[in-house]
C-alpha positions as CSV (number, residue, x, y, z in Angstrom):
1,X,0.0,0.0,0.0
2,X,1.2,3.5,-0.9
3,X,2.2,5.9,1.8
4,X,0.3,8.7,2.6
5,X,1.6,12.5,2.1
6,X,-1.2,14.5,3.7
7,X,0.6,17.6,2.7
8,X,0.0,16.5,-0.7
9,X,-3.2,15.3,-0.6
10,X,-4.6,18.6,0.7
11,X,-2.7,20.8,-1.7
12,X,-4.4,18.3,-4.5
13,X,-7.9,18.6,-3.2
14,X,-7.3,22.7,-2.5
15,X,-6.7,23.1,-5.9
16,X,-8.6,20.9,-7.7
17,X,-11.3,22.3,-10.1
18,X,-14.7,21.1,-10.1
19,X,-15.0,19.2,-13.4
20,X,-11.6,17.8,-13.0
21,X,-12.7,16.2,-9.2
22,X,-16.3,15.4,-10.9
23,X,-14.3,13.2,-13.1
24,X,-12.1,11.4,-10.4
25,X,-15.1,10.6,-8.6
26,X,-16.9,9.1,-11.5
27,X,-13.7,7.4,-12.8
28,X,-13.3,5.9,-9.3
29,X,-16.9,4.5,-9.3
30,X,-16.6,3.1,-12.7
31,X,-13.7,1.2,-10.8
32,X,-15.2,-0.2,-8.0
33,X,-18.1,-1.5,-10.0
34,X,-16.1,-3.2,-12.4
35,X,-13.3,-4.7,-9.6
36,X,-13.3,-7.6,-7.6
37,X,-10.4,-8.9,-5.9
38,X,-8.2,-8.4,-3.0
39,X,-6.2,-5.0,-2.5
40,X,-4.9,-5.1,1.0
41,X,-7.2,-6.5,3.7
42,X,-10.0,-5.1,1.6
43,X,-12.5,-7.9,-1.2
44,X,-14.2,-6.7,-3.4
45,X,-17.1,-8.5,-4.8
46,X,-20.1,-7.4,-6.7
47,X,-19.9,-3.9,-5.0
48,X,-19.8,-4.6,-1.6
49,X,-16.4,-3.7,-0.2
50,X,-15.5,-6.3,2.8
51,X,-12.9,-5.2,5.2
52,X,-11.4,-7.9,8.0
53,X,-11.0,-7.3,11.3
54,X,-7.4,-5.9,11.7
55,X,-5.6,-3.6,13.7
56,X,-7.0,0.2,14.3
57,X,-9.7,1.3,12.6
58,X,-10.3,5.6,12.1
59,X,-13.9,5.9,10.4
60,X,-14.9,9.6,9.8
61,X,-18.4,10.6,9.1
62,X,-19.5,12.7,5.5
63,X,-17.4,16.1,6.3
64,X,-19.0,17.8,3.0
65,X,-16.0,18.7,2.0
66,X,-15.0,20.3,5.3
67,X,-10.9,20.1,4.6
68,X,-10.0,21.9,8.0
69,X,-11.9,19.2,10.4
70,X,-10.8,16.3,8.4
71,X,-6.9,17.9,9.2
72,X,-8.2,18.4,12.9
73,X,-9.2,14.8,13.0
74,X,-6.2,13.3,11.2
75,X,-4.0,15.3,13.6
76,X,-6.1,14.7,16.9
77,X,-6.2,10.7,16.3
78,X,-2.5,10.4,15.2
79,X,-3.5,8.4,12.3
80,X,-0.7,9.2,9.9
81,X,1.8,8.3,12.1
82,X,0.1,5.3,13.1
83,X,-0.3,4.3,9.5
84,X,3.4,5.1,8.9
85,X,4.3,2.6,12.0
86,X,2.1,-0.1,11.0
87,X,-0.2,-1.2,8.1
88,X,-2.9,-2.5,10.5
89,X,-4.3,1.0,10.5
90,X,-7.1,1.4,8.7
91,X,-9.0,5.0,6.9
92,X,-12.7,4.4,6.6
93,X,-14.7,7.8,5.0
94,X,-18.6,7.6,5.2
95,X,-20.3,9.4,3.2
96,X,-20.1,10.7,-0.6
């Protein structure tokens, strides 16, 4: 699994234009209905995504885009440096 550069990812979704992030999110869902297979500890079958029981699980609710909060969180829980320490760390988003 790739590392994660938070710094990155919130100077990508900062400046992202609408059509451009309309078109990630569709290409992404094109994706996931048209995988199955194992990627981690995640299956994917027919569109249900099936997660075992490992490790630490972080699950944040729908934060509508809400880029200062999802930071807060991130920082508060130590997640990234969890993640960095061990891959039994889990990211769950809710929402759309």
């Amino acid at each position: 699994m790739l590392g994660l550069d938070l710094a990155l990812l919130i100077d990508e979704a900062i400046s992202v234009q609408g059509d451009a992030f309309t078109a990630t999110v569709d290409n992404a869902t094109c994706l996931l209905r048209s995988e199955n297979g194992q990627i981690g500890n995640l299956t994917i079958e027919n569109h249900l995504v099936k997660l075992e029981p490992l490790g630490e699980a972080l699950v944040i609710g729908d934060l509508h885009g809400d880029l200062e909060s999802l930071i807060i969180i991130l920082q508060s829980s130590r997640f990234v440096e969890k993640r960095e320490n061990t891959k039994e760390a889990t990211l769950i988003f809710l929402g759309d």
